[in-house]
C-alpha positions in Angstrom: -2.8 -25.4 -6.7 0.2 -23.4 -6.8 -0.9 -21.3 -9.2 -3.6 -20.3 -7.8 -2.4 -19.3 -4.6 -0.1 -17.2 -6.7 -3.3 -15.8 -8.5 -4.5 -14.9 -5.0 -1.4 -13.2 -4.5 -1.2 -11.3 -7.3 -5.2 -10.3 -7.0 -4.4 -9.0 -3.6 -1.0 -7.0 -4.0 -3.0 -5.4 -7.2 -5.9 -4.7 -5.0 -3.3 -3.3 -2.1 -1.4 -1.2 -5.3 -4.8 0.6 -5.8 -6.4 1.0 -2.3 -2.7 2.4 -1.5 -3.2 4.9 -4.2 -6.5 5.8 -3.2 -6.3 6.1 0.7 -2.6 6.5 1.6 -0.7 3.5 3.2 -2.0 4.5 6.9 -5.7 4.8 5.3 -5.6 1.5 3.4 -7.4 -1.2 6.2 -6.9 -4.4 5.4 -10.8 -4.7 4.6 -10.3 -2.6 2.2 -7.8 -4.2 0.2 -9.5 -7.3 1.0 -12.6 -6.1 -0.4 -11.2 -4.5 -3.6 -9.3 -8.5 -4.0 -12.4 -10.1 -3.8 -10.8 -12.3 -0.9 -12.2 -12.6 2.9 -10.0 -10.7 5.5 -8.2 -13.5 6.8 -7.2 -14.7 3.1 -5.0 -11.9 3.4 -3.3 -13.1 6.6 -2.8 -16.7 4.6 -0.3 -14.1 2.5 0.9 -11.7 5.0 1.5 -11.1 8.8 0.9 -7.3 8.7 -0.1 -4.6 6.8 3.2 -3.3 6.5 4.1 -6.8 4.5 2.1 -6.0 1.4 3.9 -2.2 1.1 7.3 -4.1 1.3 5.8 -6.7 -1.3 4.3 -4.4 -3.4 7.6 -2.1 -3.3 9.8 -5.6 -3.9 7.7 -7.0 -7.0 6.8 -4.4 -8.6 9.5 -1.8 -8.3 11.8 -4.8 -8.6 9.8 -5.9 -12.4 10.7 -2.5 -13.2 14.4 -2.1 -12.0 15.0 -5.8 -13.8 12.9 -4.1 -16.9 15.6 -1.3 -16.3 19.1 -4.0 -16.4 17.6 -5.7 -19.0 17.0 -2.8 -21.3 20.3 -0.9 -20.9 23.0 -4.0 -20.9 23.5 -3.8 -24.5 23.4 0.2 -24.9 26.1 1.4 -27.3 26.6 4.6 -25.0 26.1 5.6 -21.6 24.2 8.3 -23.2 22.2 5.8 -24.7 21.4 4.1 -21.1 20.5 6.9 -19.2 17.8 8.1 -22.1 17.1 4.2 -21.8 16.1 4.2 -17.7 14.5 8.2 -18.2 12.2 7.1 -20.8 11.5 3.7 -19.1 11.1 5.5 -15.6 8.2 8.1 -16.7 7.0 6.1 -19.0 5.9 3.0 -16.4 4.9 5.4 -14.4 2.4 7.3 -16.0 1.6 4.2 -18.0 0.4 2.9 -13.8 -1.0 5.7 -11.8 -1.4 3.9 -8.8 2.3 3.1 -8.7 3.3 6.3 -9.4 1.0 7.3 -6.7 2.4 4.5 -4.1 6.2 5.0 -5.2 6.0 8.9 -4.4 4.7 8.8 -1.6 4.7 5.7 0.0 8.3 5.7 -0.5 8.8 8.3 1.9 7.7 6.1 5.0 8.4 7.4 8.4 8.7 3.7 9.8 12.3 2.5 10.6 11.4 -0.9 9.1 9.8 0.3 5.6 12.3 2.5 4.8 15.1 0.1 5.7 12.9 -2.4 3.2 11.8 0.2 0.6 15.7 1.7 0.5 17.2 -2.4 -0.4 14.3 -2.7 -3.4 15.7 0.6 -4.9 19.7 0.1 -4.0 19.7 -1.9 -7.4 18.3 1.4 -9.4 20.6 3.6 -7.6 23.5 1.0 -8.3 22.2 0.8 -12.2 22.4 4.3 -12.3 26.3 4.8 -10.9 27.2 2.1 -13.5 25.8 4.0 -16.2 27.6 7.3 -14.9 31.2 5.2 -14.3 30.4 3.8 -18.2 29.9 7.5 -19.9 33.6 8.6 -17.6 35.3 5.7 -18.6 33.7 6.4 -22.5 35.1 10.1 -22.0 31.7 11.3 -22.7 30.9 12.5 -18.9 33.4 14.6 -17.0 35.9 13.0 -15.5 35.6 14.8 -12.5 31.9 13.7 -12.3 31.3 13.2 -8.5 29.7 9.9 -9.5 27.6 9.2 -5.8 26.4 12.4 -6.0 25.2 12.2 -9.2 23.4 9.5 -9.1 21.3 10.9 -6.3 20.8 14.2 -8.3 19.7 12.0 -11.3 17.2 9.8 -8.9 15.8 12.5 -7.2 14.9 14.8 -10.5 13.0 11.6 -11.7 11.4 11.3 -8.6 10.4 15.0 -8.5 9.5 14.8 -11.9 6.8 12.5 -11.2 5.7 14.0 -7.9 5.0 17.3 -9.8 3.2 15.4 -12.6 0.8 13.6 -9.7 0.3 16.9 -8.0 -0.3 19.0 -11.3 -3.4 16.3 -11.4 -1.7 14.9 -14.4 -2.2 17.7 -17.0 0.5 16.9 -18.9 2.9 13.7 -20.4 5.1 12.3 -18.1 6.7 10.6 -21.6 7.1 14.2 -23.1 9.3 15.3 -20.5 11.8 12.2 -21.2 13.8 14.3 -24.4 14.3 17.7 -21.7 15.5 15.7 -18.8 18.0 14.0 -20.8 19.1 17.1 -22.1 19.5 18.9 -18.5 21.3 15.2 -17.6 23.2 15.7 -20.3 24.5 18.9 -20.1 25.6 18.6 -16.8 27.6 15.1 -17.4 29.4 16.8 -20.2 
């Protein structure tokens, strides 16, 4: 039985993941995602209270699958080096390997509402955290700066992965989000060193 109300669940956050995509978050009704679920209206509401629920779920499993993918993949780099080219590649990879949550994560993540951000901000505190460990590991390697302002950094190296991938959605895709992973690690690079 359990498992099937986790089926449910997963059916209807996958449904909400591409409606989201599709309409925005404020054009998504919850028909919609209902519909594209398979599930009746109020089998949603047996889930979650609001519509707002589902974006917070949505950000917490499946940003948080990829952050843990993220931990997981860089705890036994050699090199700090190593780990950022581990969570670059792993970033735009995912994402253009999932459309719709590249779609969802860009600009879903920008909500104007108090209470998604405040959500949408503690699911990626753990990436932003991952990413200051990386910088403190290459400083105390002596392979970054050690003057590296090491906050600031790790917003610079959020935010050109993030506008990486907006430009890639609003170029319509014409290009590999994957090929870009060597030149961004380079520009990272160059400016760490």
């Amino acid at each position: 039985m359990a498992s099937r109300k986790m089926d449910k669940y997963e059916l209807i956050l996958e449904a909400a993941l591409k409606v989201i995509a599709e309409n925005g978050f404020h054009g998504s009704q919850i028909s919609k995602i209902a519909k594209e679920a398979g599930v009746a209206d109020g089998t949603i509401y047996l889930y979650f209270k609001k519509k707002e629920d589902i974006l917070i779920s949505l950000f917490q499993e499946r940003l948080g699958g990829l952050i843990a993918l993220f931990h997981e993949s860089v705890k036994d780099s050699a090199s700090a080096d190593e780990a950022l080219r581990t969570v670059c590649n792993i970033h735009l990879s995912e994402l253009e390997n999932n459309v719709n949550l590249a779609y969802v994560t860009q600009i879903e993540l920008r909500q104007s509402n108090l209470e998604l951000r405040v959500a949408i901000g503690n699911v990626v505190k753990p990436y932003i955290q991952l990413i200051e460990h990386i910088l403190e590991k290459g400083v105390q390697e002596q392979s970054f700066r050690a003057d590296l302002d090491i906050k600031l950094t790790r917003l610079l190296i959020f935010g050109s992965l993030d506008e990486v991938v907006t430009s890639w959605l609003i170029s319509g895709r014409k290009y590999s989000l994957i090929g870009q992973v060597d030149k961004t690690v380079e520009f990272f690079l160059r400016g760490l060193k």
